[in-house]
C-alpha positions in Angstrom: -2.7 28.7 24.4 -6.6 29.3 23.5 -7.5 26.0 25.4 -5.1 26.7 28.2 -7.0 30.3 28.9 -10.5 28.9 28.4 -9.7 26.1 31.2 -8.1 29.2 33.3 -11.2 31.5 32.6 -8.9 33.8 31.0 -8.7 35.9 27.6 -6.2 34.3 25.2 -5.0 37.7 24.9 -4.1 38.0 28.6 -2.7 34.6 29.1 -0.1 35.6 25.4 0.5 38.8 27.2 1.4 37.0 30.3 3.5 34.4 28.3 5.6 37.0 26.5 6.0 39.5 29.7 4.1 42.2 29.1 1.6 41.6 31.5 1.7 41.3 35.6 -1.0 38.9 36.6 -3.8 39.2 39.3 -4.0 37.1 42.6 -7.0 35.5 41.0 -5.5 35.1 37.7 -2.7 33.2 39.1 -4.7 31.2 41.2 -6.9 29.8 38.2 -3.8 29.2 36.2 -1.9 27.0 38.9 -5.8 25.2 39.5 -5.0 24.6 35.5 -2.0 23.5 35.7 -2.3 21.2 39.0 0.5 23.6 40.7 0.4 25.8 43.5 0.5 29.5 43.7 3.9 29.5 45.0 5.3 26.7 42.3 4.7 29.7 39.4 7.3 31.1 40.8 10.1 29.0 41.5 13.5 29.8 38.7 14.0 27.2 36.6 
């Protein structure tokens, strides 16, 4: 997870807050994470 927030330009605490719920991310959070990831915006949240 460390590596995965560094790449986002995130704190590893956010990105383990994020993970476990307890956190509702920013417009600009969620666009560096789908960057990350090579997903859009929208793709985050799709049910699986």
């Amino acid at each position: 997870m460390e590596k995965f927030a560094e790449e986002a330009d995130l704190p590893s605490q956010t990105v383990y807050a994020w993970q476990n719920g307890r956190w509702d991310s920013s417009l600009n959070s969620m666009i560096n994470i789908s960057e990350v990831l090579g997903r859009t915006v929208g793709d985050l949240f799709v049910e699986v």
